[in-house]
N, C-alpha and C positions, 0 to 999 in steps of 0.2 A: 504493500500500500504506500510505501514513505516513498518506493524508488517511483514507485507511478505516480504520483501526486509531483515527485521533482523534473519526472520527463514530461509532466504539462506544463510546468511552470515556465521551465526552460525553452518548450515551444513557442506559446506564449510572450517570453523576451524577445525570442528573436525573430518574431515575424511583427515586434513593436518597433525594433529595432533594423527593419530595413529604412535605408537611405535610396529613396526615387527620384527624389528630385532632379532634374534635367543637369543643373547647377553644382550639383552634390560631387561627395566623395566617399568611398568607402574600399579602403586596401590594406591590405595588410601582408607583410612578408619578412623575410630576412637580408639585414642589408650586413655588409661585412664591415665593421667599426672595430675600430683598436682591431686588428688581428681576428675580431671573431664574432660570427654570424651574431647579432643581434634582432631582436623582434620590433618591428615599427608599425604601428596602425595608426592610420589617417581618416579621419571621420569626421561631417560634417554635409550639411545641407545647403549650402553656398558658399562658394570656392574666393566669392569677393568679400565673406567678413574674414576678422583677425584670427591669425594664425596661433594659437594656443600649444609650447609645449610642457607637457607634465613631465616632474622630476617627481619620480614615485618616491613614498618612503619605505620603511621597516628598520633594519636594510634587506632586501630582495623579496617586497613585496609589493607585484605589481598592480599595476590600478586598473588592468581591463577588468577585471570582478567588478568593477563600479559601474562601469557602463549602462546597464539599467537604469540606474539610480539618476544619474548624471545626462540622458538621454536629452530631457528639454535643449542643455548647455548647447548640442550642437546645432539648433538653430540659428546660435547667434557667434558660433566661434567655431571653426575648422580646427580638431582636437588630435593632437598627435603623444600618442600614447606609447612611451618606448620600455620594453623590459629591460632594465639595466644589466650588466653583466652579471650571474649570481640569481638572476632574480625569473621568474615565470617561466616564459618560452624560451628565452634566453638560455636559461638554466636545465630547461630539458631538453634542449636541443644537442646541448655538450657536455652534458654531466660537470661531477665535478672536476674531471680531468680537464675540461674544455674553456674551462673559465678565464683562462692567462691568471695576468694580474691583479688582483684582488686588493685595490689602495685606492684612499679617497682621489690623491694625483689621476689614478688612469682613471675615475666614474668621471674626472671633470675633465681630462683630454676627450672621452669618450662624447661625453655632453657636445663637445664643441663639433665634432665631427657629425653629431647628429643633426645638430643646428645646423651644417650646412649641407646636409646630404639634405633638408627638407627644401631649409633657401634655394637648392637649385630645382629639386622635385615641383615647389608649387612657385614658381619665380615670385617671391616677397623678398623684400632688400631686409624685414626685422621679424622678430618671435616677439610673442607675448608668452614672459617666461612665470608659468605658477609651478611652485613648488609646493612638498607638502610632507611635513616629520622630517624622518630622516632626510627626504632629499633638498630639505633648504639650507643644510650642510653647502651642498652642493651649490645649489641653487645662488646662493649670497655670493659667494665668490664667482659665478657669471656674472653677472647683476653687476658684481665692483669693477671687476677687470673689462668686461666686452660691453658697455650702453649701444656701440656702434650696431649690437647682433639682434639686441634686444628690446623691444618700445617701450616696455615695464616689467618691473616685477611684483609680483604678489605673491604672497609667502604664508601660509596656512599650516596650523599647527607646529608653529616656528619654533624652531630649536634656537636657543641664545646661549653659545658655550663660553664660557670667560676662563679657560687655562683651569677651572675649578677654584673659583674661588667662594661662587657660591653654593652652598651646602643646604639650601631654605629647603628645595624639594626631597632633598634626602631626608631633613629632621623630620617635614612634619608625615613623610612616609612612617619612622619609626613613631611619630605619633598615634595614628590613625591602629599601627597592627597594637599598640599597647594599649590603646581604647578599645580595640576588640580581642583581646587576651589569645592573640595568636601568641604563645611564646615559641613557637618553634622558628616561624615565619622572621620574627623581629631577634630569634638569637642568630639567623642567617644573614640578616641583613645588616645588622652591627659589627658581626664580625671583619662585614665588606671593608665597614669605613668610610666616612666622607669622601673619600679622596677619591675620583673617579681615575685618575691617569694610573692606578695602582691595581687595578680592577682586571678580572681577566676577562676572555669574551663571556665562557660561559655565567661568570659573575653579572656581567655586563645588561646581557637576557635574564639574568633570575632577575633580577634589580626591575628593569621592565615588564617583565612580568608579574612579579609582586606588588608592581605599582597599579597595574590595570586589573586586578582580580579582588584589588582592597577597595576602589574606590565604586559605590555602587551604579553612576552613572556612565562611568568607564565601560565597567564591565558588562551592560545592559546595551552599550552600543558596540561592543563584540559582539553579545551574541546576537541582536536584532538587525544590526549592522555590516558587519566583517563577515559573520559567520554565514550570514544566510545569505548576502553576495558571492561568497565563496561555492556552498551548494547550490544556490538557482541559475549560476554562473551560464550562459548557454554558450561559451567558449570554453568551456571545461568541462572532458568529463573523468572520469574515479581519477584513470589515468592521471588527469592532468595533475587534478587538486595534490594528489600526493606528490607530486613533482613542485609543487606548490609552495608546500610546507616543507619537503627537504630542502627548497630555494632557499626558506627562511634560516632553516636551521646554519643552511652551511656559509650564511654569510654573517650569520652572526657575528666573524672575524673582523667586520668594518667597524663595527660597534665603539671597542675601544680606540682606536684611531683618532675617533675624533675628541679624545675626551684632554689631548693636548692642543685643540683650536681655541683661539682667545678671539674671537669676534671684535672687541675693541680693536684690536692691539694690529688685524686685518683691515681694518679700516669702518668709519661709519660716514662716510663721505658716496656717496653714487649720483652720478650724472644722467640717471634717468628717471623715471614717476614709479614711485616707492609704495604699495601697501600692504599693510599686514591685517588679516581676516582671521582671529581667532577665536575660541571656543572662551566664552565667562569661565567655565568651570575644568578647563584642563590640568589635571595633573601630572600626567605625562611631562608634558614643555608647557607649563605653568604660563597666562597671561603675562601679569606683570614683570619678570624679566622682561618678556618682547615686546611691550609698554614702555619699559626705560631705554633698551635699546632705540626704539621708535622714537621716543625723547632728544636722541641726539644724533638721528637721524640726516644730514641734509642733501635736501635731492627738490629737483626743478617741481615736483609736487611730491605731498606726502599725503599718506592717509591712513588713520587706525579706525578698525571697526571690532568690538566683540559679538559674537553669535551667541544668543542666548540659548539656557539649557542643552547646551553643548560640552563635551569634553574633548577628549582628542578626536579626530575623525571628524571635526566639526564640518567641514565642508562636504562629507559623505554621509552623516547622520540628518545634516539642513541643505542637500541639495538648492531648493528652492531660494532659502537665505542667500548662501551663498551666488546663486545667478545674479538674486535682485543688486548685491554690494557688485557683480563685476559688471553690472549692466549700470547702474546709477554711478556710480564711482569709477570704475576702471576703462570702461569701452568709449567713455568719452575722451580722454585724457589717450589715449590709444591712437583715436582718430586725427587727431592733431601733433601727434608726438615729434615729426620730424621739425615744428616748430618749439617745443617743448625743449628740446635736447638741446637746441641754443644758448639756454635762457641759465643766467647764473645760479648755481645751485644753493638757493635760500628756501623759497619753497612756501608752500601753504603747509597746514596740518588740520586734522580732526579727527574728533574720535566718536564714534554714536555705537548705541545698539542695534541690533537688529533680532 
């Protein structure tokens, strides 16, 4: 009964999910990046709006599962959806033997080459670059280094790494498991340490995992969220899913990598229109750090918005939300950007709900 109730669901997606329009776009293949077959889908019902690429997070969890969810989006943006090395098709295409390099360096050589394998694919001279979790790692450091590649960025469920100095999401973690008398859960996580660069990967994953399975609005948008993208998925089937989550498992190794990035110290100066679209209630990547970062921010626009009753995955839990902040705020500033990118970076800001 479960598998028949998932092979209608699944039908169901993907006959919501065909793209007819005359206008439109819908492909998907293996392009050869860094050294090695990567997965690219392009999606989108008018080829004349802006060009959207996704820097997935986890690390190696790719966002075609979202698709459904995210389907409106491609009315108003041509959406390129890449499995990063490590992560989905990518990842079951080459095993783990097939993955090369596995370093934050080659995910962002790789980015660049993807950005221009699209730049010449759909002749645009920029991306609209949204990133999201793990890949605004990534993601910031395009943003600093290339405005030339890029019209904006927008950065959801933003990771703010400062070299570790702040330790606020680890205390009030060991708070939360001592309000609920996990002792076992809070003798593992103490014994971690504040210190994140000391952490090892598998450390790395417990830590994020224990963080999403304490908090109950977290954990209710895994399973109403994540989990059930993951099964209704009509690009996936057993097969894939389990190719899926070995993705995740065996990239876990990025994890600690980043926990020597100082975001300051990289710079908070960008030459292009800047916003950050987070969940009120993340504990994952916490608002307020990427609130203070936002704070000193400058770039030719800026702009902060929280998503209410949101936590991580906010832009996958409030699909709808998040359209209306990149249709009100972003798509205008988008349209005008080759005059935008002139302009001295001083910048507007604001912050609202949604």
């Amino acid at each position: 009964m479960l598998l028949t109730y998932r092979a209608l669901k699944r039908r169901t997606h993907a006959r919501n999910l065909r793209i007819t329009s005359p206008d439109g776009i819908d492909e998907a293949s293996y392009v050869r990046i860094g050294g090695v077959d990567q997965w690219v889908s392009i999606r989108g019902e008018d080829l004349s709006n802006p060009v959207i690429l996704e820097v997935h997070g986890g690390p190696g969890a790719s966002n075609l599962v979202f698709i459904p969810r995210t389907r409106t989006w491609e009315r108003h943006f041509t959406i390129v959806r890449w499995d990063m090395r490590g992560a989905g098709r990518t990842f079951a295409a080459g095993g783990p033997e097939g993955q090369g390099e596995m370093t934050l360096d080659r995910l962002y050589r790789d980015a660049l080459e993807v950005t221009r394998h699209v730049r010449e694919r759909l002749d645009v001279p920029r991306l609209l670059l949204v990133a999201n979790s793990f890949g605004t790692v990534t993601g910031l450091r395009l943003a600093r280094d290339h405005p030339e590649l890029y019209s904006a960025y927008v950065g959801t469920d933003q990771n703010i790494i400062d070299g570790g100095r702040d330790a606020s999401s680890y205390q009030a973690l060991l708070a939360r498991l001592e309000n609920a008398g996990n002792r076992k859960e809070l003798a593992a996580v103490t014994a971690m340490g504040p210190d994140r660069t000391a952490w090892t990967a598998k450390q790395w994953a417990l830590y994020a995992k224990t963080v999403v399975t304490t908090d109950p609005l977290t954990y209710d948008t895994m399973k109403t969220v994540v989990i059930r993208s993951l099964w209704f998925s009509p690009f996936h089937n057993l097969r894939d899913l389990r190719f899926y989550l070995k993705a995740m498992n065996f990239s876990e190794q990025l994890g600690p990598q980043t926990t020597a990035v100082d975001e300051r110290a990289e710079g908070t100066a960008f030459r292009l229109p800047f916003f950050l679209f987070h969940g009120d209630s993340d504990v994952l990547t916490p608002s307020e750090p990427a609130r203070r970062f936002f704070e000193e921010v400058t770039a030719p626009v800026k702009d902060f918005a929280l998503i209410e009753d949101a936590s991580h995955f906010a832009a996958f839990r409030h699909p709808d939300r998040f359209l209306d902040l990149m249709l009100t705020k972003v798509r205008p500033v988008v349209a005008g950007a080759s005059g935008l990118a002139a302009r001295p970076a001083s910048g507007t800001s604001g912050s609202v709900k949604f």
